[in-house]
Steps between C-alpha positions, in 0.01 A plus 500: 500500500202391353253304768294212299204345577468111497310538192837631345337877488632777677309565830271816566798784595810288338724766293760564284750776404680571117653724375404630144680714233233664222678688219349832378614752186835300520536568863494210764319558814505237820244454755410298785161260469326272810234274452320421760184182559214674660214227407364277222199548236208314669402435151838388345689404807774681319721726767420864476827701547550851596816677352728785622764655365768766629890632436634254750494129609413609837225746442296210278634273785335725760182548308493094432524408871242737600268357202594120639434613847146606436418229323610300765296654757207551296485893473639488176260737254498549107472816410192633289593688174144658510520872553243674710288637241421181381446348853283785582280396159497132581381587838239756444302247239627189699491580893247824527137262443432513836501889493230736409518649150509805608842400731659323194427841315653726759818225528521516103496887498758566769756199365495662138538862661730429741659173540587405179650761312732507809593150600341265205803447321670339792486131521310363770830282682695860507238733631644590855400686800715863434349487122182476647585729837651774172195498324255574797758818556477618158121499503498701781779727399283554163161572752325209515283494812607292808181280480554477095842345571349276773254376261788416233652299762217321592439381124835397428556347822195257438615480128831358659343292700356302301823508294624337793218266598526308151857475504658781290616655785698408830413817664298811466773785410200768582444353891781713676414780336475837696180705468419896534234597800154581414309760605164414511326752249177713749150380438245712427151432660205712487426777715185467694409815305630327179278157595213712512524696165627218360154301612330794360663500168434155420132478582429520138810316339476154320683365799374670774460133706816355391720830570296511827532084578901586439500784795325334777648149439861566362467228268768516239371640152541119345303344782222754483457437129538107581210502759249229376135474659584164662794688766160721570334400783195750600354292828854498697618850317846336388723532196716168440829656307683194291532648163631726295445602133789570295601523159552213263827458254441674198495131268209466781350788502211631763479448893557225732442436867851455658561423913602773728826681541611283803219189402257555866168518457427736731135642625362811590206637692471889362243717612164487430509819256732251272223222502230733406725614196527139388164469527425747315754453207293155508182634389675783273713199351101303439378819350798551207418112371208603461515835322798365297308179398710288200817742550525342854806272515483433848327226730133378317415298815446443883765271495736717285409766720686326810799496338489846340721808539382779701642806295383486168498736175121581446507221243634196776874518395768493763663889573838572386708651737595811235082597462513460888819727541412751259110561670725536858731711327206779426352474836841512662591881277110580558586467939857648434722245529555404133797310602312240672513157390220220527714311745491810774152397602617215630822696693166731623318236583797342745565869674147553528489157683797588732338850512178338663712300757494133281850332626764418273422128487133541373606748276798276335218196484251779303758551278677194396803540660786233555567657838417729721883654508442589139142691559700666775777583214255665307240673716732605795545847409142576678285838416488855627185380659636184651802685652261785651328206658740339634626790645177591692444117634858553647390841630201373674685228626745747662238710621323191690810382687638811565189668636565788260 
């Protein structure tokens, strides 16, 4: 029975079931249909209907009263026709401006790698859970690395999100997903041997005071290079940290300042030797304007000056992190430890602070850290050196109650 409005419409989740007959290469097939109210076109006021069809009057019947039921109770949702591959376009150029190009970059390359060619075609309303759940298993069946599948997850579940967020979606299929453990990969700091040939190694390299700012601060690589004059101060021997420089998009092109990984400032207090290298790289920075006259393209001015970065080329632009890899890359194979990456400085830097009794607390604040659990995560395999200590502390205490 079809309910009607006082208007003389049918009401939002009225219905009605026929039954049709469609003739086909002289053969005469019958079929069930239900029709079913679920709103009306804000813009027309005409009813928007949602049909089903089936073998029997009571599956459409079934299917109908469900339909009219959600409607009635508001939880009734029309399915997108998009599939994912065009979601996941619509949301990388639509929903990814708050990100940093070089995040939209690393989303783009692992969705065309991995997530579409897998899962694209599907349409958006019939992506569910054990798809998802299969696909994860397949990547790691094929050898993809525990954190690699992780960080697929984490991409399509805020891709999904936002599906959901803006109304194409009820739920996010990829939420009760089941992920594979982690094992943290080792770090691999410095040795105090290491520090020291290292130190001697880059006494006459290009970046000699950068390199050297990176080990006793463990400021990230993009923060180093970010480092302006202004987050200098010489009187109270402080760095203020509040920047980074990274990469612009390619239609962009160049470098621009970008806030932190978790958006603190933070500030730090390194050791004197650190300030005298800054002070240093300030004179040294005076003294290539000047020898490079007209080819200099950084600050002309005091007042420029202020606002200036630190690490320059010899000509006032801003470092890219490839020149400042591949310069650590030779020093690294020159101290034997060509594997070494840029970013172990700053892992030396935290087990040297450990090393030298800082607690965990000062050292998560030194090096940006959301929380002290996660420096902890990172840096609680201690040293050789750190365990023989330990070991003779406990000894001595032994020896002092015991009377041994």
């Amino acid at each position: 029975m079809i309910r009607k409005m006082s208007s003389g419409r049918s009401a939002a989740g009225a219905g009605s079931i026929r039954k049709k007959t469609v003739s086909t290469k002289g053969r005469e097939y019958t079929y069930w249909e239900a029709r079913v109210t679920v709103g009306f076109d804000p813009g027309t006021g005409k009813q928007v209907q949602k049909s089903f069809t089936g073998k029997t009057q009571k599956e459409v019947r079934e299917k109908m009263q469900a339909a009219a039921v959600a409607v009635n109770t508001g939880d009734y949702f029309e399915p997108s026709k998009m599939t994912l591959a065009r979601w996941i376009e619509i949301w990388l150029q639509e929903y990814s401006g708050d990100k940093k190009y070089s995040t939209v970059k690393h989303y783009k390359a692992q969705c065309k790698t991995h997530i579409i060619p897998s899962l694209g075609a599907v349409r958006l309303s019939e992506l569910t859970p054990p798809q998802i759940q299969a696909f994860y298993n397949k990547k790691q069946r094929d050898g993809l690395a525990p954190k690699s599948v992780r960080n697929i997850h984490g991409i399509l579940t805020k891709c999904l999100s936002t599906a959901v967020r803006v109304g194409y979606l009820r739920v996010n299929p990829a939420a009760s997903a089941t992920l594979p453990k982690v094992v943290r990969k080792e770090i691999h700091p410095l040795t105090d041997q290491q520090v020291q040939d290292f130190l001697q190694a880059a006494s006459d390299d290009e970046y000699e005071i950068l390199l050297k700012v990176i080990l006793f601060t463990g400021l990230r690589e993009s923060e180093a290079i970010g480092l302006t004059w202004d987050c200098i101060d010489f009187k109270l021997g402080t760095l203020k940290i509040c920047k980074q420089l990274q990469k612009r998009p390619l239609k962009d092109g160049g470098f621009t300042f970008t806030p932190l990984k978790n958006n603190k400032t933070r500030i730090l207090k390194p050791a004197p030797f650190v300030m005298k290298l800054l002070e240093r790289r300030r004179c040294e920075q005076a003294e290539q304007r000047l020898m490079t006259g007209d080819l200099w393209e950084g600050w002309n001015s005091a007042e420029e000056r202020k606002t200036a970065l630190v690490f320059t080329s010899v000509i006032g632009r801003n470092l890219h992190p490839q020149t400042v890899y591949n310069h650590y890359k030779k020093l690294a194979a020159k101290i034997g430890v060509p594997e070494s990456r840029v970013h172990d400085l700053r892992h030396t830097f935290a087990v040297l602070s450990l090393q030298n009794g800082d607690d965990v607390k000062t050292v998560q604040s030194n090096l940006g850290h959301a929380t002290a659990a996660f420096t902890l995560d990172v840096y609680g395999h201690v040293s050789e050196k750190m365990k023989n200590d330990s070991a003779a502390r406990m000894e001595a205490y032994i020896e002092g109650i015991s009377g041994q």
